[in-house]
C-alpha positions in Angstrom: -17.7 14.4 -13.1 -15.0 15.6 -15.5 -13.2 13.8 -17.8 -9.9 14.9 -15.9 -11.5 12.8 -12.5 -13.1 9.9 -15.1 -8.8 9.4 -16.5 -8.1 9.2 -12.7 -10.6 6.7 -11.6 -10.2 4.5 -15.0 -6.3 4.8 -14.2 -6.9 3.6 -10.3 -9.1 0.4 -11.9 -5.6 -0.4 -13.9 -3.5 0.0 -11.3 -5.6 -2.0 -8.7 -5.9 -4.5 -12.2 -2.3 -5.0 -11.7 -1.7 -4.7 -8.4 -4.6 -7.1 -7.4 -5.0 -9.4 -10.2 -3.6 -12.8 -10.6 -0.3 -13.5 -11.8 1.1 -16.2 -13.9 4.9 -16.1 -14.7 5.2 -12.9 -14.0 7.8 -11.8 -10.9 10.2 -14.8 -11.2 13.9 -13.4 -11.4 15.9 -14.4 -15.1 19.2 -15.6 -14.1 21.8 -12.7 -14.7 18.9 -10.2 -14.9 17.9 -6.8 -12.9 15.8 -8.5 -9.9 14.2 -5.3 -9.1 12.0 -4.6 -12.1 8.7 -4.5 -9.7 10.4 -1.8 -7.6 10.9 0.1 -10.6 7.5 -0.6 -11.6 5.7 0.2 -8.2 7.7 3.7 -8.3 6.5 4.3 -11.4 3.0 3.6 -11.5 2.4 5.4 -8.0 4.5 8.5 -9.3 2.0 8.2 -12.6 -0.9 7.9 -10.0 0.3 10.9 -7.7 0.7 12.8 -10.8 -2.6 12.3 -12.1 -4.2 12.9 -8.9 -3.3 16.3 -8.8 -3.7 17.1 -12.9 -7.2 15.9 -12.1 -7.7 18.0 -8.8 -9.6 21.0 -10.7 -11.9 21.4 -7.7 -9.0 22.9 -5.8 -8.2 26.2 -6.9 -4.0 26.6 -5.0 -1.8 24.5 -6.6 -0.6 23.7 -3.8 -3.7 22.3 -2.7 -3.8 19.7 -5.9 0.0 18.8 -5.3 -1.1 18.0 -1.5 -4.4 15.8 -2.7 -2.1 14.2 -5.6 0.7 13.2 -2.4 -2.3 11.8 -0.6 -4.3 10.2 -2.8 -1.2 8.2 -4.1 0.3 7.4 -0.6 -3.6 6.1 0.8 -3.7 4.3 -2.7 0.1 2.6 -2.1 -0.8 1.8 1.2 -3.9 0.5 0.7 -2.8 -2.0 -2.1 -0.1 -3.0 0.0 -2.4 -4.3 2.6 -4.8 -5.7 0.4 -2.5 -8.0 -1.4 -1.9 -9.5 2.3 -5.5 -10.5 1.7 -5.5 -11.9 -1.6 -3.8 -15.9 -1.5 -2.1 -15.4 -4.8 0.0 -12.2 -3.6 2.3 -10.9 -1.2 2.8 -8.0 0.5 6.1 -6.4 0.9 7.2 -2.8 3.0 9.8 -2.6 0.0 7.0 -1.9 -2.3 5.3 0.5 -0.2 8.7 2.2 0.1 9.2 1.9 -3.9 5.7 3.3 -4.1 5.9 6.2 -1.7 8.9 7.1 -3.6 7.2 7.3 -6.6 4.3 9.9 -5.4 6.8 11.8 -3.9 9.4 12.2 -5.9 7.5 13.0 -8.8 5.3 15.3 -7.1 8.5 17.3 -5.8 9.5 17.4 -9.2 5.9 18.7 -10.4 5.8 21.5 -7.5 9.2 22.9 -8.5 8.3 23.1 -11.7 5.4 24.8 -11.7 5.5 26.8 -8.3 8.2 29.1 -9.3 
């Protein structure tokens, strides 16, 4: 295993950490405040995940290839939360979080691609 794969598996523990874990306070809206901090988070952390995904991809050789396992890695790992927090008691799931999420992976891998496929 490299140590590109080992930052990419120790950053998909985190992000199911968060995603998954239990929450205390966290998620209540502060009267006069932004209310859509977790959608900025969720496109965040899955553009960080998408990106990651294909840094770490040294097994494929095209860059295109690694920009296409980065894109589905981070849209099976959005989904996937997404339906496991219908499971957990504690969470919730939401199709605006999925959204915010695929956002995330793809907007940052578009970005990534026309950078460095000129």
């Amino acid at each position: 295993m490299t140590r590109k794969l080992a930052l990419l598996g120790l950053w998909t523990i985190f992000l199911l950490g968060l995603l998954l874990g239990p929450v205390g306070g966290v998620g209540r809206p502060v009267a006069g405040a932004f209310s859509y901090w977790d959608k900025v988070a969720h496109f965040g952390l899955f553009g960080i995940t998408g990106l990651l995904a294909a840094y770490s991809a040294d097994f494929l050789k095209p860059m295109r290839m690694r920009i296409l396992f980065g894109l589905t890695y981070g849209l099976l790992l959005a989904v996937s939360t997404e339906a496991a927090q219908k499971l957990v008691p504690y969470r919730t799931s939401s199709l605006n979080d999925l959204l915010a999420g695929v956002a995330g992976v793809s907007l940052s891998l578009l970005l990534y691609a026309l950078l460095r496929l000129r």
